[in-house]
C-alpha positions as CSV (number, residue, x, y, z in Angstrom):
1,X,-12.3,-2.6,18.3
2,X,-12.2,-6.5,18.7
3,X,-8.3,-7.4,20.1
4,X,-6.7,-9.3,17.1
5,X,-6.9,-13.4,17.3
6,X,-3.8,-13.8,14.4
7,X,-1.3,-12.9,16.8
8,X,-1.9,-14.8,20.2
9,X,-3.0,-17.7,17.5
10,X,0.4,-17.5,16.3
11,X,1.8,-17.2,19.5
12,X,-0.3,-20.9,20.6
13,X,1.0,-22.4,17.6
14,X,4.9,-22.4,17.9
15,X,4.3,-23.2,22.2
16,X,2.7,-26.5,20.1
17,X,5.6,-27.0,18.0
18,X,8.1,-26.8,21.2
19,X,6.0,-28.8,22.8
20,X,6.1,-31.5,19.8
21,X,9.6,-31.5,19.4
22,X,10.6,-32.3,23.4
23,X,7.6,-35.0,23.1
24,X,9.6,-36.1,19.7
25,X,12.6,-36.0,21.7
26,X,10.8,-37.7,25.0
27,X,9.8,-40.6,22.7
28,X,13.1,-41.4,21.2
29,X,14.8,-41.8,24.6
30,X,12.3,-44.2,25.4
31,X,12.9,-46.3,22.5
32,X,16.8,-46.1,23.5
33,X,15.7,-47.1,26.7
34,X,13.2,-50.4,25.7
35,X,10.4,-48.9,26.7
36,X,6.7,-48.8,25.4
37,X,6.2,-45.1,23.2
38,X,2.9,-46.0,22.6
39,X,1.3,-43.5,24.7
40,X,3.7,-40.6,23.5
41,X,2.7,-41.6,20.1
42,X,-1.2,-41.4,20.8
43,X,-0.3,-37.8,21.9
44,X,2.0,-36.7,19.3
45,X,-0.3,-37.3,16.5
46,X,-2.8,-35.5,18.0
47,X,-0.4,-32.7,19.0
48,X,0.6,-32.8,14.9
49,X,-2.7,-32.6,14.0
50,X,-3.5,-29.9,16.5
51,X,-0.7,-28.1,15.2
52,X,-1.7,-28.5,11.4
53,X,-5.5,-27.0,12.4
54,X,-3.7,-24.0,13.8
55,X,-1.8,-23.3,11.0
56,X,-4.8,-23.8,8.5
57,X,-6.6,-21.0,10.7
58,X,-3.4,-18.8,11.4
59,X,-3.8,-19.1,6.9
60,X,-7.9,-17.9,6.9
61,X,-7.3,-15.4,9.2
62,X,-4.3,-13.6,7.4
63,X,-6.5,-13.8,4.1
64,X,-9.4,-12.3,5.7
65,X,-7.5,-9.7,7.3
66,X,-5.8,-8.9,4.1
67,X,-8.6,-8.7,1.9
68,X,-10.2,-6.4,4.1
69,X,-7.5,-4.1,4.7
70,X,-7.4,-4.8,8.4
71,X,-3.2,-4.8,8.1
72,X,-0.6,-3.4,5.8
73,X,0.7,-4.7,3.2
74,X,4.3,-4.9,4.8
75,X,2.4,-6.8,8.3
76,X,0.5,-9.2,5.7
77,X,4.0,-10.0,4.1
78,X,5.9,-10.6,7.8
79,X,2.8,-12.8,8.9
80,X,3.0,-14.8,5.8
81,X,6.4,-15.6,6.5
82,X,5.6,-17.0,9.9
83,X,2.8,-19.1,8.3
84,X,5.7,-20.6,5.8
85,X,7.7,-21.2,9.1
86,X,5.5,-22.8,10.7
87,X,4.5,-25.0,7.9
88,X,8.1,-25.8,7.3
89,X,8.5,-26.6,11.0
90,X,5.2,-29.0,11.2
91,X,7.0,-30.9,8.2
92,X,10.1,-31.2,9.7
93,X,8.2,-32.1,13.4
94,X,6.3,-34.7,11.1
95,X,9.6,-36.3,9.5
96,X,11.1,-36.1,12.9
97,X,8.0,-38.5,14.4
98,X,8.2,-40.8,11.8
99,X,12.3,-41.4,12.3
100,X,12.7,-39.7,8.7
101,X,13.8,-36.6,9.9
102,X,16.5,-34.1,11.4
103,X,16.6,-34.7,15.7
104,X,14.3,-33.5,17.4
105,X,17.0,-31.2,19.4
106,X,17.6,-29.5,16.5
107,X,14.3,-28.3,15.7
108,X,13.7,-27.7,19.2
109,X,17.3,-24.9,18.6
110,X,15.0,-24.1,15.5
111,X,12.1,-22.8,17.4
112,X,13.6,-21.0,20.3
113,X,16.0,-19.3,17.9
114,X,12.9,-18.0,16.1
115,X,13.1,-20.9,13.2
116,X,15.1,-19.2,10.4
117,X,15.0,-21.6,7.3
118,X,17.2,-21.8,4.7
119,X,19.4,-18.5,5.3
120,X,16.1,-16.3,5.8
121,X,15.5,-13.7,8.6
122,X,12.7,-14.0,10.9
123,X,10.7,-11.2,9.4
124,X,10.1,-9.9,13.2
125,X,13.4,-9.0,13.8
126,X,14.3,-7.5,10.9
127,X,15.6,-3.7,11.5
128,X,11.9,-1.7,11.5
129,X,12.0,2.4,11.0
130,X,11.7,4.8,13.0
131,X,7.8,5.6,12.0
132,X,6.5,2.1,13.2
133,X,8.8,1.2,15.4
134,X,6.8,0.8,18.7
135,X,3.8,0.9,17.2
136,X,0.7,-1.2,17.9
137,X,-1.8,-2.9,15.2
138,X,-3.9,0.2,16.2
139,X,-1.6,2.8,15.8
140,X,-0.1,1.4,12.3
141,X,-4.0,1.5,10.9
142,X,-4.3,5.2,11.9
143,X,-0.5,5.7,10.3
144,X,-1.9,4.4,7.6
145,X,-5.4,6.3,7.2
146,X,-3.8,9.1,8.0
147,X,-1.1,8.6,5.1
148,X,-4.0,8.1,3.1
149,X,-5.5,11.2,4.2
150,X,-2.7,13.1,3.4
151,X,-2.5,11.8,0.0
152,X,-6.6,12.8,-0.8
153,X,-5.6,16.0,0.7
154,X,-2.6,16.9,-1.6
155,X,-4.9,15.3,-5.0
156,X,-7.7,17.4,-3.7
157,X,-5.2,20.8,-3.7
158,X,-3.6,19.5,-6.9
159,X,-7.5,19.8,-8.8
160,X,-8.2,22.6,-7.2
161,X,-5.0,24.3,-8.5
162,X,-6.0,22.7,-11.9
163,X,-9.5,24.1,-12.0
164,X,-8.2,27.9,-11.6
165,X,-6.0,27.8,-14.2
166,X,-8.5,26.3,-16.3
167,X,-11.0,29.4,-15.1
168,X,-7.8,31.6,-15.8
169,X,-7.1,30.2,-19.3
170,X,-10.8,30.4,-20.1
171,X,-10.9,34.6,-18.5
172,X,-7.6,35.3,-20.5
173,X,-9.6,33.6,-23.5
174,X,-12.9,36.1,-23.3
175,X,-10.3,38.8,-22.5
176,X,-8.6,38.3,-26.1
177,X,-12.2,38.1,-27.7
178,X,-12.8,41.5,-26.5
179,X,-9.3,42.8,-27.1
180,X,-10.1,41.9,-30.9
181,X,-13.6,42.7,-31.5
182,X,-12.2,46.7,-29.7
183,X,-9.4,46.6,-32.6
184,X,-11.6,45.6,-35.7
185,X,-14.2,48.2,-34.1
186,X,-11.2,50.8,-34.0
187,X,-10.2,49.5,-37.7
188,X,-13.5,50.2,-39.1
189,X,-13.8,53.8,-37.5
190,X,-10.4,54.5,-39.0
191,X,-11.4,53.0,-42.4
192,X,-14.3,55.5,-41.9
193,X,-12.6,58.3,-40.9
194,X,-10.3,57.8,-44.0
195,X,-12.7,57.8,-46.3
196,X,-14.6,60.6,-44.9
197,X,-11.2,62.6,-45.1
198,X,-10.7,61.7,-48.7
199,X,-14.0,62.8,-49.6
200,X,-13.1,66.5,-47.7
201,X,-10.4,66.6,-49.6
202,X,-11.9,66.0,-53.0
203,X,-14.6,68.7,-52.1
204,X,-11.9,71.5,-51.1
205,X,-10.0,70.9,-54.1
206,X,-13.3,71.1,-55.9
207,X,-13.9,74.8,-54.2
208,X,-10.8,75.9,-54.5
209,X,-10.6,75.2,-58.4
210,X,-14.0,77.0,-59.0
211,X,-13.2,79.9,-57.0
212,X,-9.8,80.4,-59.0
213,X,-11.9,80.2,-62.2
214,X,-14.3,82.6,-61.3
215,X,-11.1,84.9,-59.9
């Protein structure tokens, strides 16, 4: 299986942004100082630009890998947040180069603190449990097919279970059609024998008077 680009990508594109900001930083001491930026300048537009390429691909990749269920949706949530990061550190680096911005020492803090914005967590250290923890892009596709197994496996038991109680309900359904067609066979032989019995009768009574007579 082909190693994954998205992460050492990711990994390329905050060094960039580090590298920005003490350029940012670099510049702005040399405009304390009276001296020419120009050449810092050249660079740090092409650095920003750099930066905003990275971030466009860091973007195609994590839809690709997405649609195609190369991640889960838990690692396609954490690696969005780092692509909102990162975009809202290339606007702040941006404002920063163009003197509308916060210092470039505090977005540097920014970065190596892992870039929290606005009161949220870096997604990567939030607490992970105990399943994935430790575990590789590798390992949490196979968790994840294997979940998946697990699940076909338990729907496949659940129909099966289904099917022989249908096959039961359908038995215990032929079993009451012969139950019933033994009883109205067993009614009609009674009915039978009944009238055969009243018929005896009728015939013994009819002996029995004659032979009086004729006594």
């Amino acid at each position: 299986m082909a190693p994954d680009p998205w992460l050492p990508l990711h990994d390329a594109a905050c060094q960039l942004a580090q590298e920005v900001a003490e350029r940012i930083q670099e510049r702005n001491r040399c405009q304390r100082n009276g001296e020419s930026p120009a050449k810092l300048n050249v660079v740090l537009r092409s650095s920003l630009q750099n930066l905003r390429e990275k971030i466009d691909q860091l973007k195609d990749l994590l839809l690709r890998a997405v649609s195609t269920h190369q991640i889960t949706q838990l690692e396609g949530d954490r690696r969005q947040n780092l692509v909102d990061d990162l975009l809202t550190r290339h606007k702040q680096l941006q404002a920063s180069y163009k003197n509308e911005g916060p210092e470039p020492d505090v977005i540097r803090s920014n970065l190596m603190t892992g870039g929290a914005k606005r009161g949220v967590t870096n997604p990567w250290l939030l607490e992970e449990s105990e399943e994935t923890r430790g575990l590789g892009f590798d390992d949490l596709r196979q968790q994840q097919r294997r979940i998946i197994e697990e699940q076909d496996a338990g729907l496949d038991a659940l129909s099966s279970i289904i099917s022989r109680q249908k096959q039961m309900g359908q038995e215990i359904g032929n079993e009451l059609d012969e139950q019933n067609e033994i009883i109205d066979d067993l009614t009609n032989l009674v009915e039978n024998t009944d009238d055969k019995l009243r018929n005896q009768t009728r015939h013994v009574k009819m002996v029995d008077k004659k032979s009086t007579s004729c006594g």
